[in-house]
NUVEXVO-799388 format. One line per 4 residues: their letters; for each residue x, y, z of C-alpha. Coordinates in nm, 4 decimals, always signed. Layout:
<recs>
a) X Y Z | ... .
</recs>
This chain:
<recs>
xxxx) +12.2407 +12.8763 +12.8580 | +11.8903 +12.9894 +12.8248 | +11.7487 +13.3286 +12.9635 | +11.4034 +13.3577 +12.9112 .
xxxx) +11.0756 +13.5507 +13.1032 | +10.9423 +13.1482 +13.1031 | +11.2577 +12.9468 +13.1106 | +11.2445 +12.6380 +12.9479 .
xxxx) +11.1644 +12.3012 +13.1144 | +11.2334 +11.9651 +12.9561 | +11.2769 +11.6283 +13.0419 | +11.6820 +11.6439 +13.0104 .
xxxx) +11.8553 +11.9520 +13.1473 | +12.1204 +11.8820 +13.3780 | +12.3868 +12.0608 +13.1633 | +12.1890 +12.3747 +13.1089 .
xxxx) +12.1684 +12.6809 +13.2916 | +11.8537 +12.8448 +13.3036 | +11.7543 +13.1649 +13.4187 | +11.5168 +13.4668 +13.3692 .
xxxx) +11.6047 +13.7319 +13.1179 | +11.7443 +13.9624 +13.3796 | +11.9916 +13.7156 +13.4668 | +12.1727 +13.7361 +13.1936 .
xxxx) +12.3896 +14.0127 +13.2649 | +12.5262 +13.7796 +13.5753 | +12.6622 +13.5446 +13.3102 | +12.7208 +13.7208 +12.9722 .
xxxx) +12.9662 +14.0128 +12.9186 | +12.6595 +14.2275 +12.6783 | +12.3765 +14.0481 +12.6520 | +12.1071 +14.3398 +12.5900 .
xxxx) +12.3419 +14.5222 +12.3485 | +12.2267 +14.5804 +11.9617 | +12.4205 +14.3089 +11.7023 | +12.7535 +14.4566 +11.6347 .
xxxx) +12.7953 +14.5419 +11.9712 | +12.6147 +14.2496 +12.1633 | +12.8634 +14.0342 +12.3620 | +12.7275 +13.6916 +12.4518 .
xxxx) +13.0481 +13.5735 +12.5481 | +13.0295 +13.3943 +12.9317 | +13.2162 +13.5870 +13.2211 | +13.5015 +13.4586 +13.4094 .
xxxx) +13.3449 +13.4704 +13.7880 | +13.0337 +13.2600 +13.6699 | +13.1082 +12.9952 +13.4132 | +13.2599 +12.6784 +13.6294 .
xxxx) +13.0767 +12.3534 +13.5195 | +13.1406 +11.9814 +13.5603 | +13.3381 +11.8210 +13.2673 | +13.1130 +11.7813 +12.9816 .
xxxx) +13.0824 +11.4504 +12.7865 | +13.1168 +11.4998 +12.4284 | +13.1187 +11.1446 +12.3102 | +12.7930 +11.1713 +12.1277 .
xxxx) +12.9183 +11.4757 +11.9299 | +13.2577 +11.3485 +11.8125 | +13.0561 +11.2493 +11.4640 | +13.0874 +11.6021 +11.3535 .
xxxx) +13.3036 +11.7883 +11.1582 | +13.4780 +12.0672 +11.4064 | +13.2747 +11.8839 +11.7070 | +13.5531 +12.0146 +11.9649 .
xxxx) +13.5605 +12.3883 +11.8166 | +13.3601 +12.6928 +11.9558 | +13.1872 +12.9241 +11.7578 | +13.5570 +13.1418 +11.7630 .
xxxx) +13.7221 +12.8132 +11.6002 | +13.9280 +12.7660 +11.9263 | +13.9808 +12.4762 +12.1068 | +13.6730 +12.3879 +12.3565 .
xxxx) +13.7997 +12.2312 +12.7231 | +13.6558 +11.9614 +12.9108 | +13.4441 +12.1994 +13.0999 | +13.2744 +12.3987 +12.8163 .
xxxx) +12.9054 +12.4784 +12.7152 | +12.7471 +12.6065 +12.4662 | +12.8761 +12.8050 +12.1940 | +13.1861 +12.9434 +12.3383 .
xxxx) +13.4499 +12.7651 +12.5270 | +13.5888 +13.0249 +12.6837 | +13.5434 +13.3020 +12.9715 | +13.6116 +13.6390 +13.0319 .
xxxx) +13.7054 +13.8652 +12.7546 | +13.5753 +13.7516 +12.3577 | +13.8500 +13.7057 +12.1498 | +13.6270 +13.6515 +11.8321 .
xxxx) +13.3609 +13.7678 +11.6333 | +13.0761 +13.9670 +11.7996 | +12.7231 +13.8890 +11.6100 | +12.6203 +14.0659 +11.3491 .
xxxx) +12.3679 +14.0264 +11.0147 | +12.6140 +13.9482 +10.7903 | +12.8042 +13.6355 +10.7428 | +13.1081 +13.5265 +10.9655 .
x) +13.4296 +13.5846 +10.8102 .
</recs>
């Protein structure tokens, strides 16, 4: 997902979801919160995509793990692979237990 003033345009994109920076808060449960605090975990309501092929990433280590070490689904993007409340690690500048 990227939110940007000037979203981003590229030749291949049909798995992204773009948006302006203000649309964030439609998708992600704190986006414009300080680290510590800052959710960027996707919402429930929002987050229903086509299956996502993952053939071309099944040559790395932990390829079908989110960035929570849980189990992604068919139908996730980017670095979570869930919805609706974050059962992990919120972002912070230290290193992830």
């Amino acid at each position: 997902m990227i939110f940007a003033s000037k979203p981003i345009a590229a030749k291949s994109q049909e798995s992204n979801t773009i948006g302006k920076r203000e649309d964030a808060v439609d998708y992600l449960l704190k986006p414009f919160f300080t680290l510590g605090t800052m959710d960027l975990y996707p919402k429930v309501s929002n987050m229903k995509f086509q299956p996502v092929n993952t053939s071309n990433f099944r040559i790395f280590k932990d390829w079908d793990l989110d960035f929570n070490k849980r189990k992604r689904n068919d139908h996730s993007l980017g670095a979570y692979g869930g919805e609706g409340i974050n059962p992990g690690w919120l972002p912070q500048i230290e290193r992830k237990p």
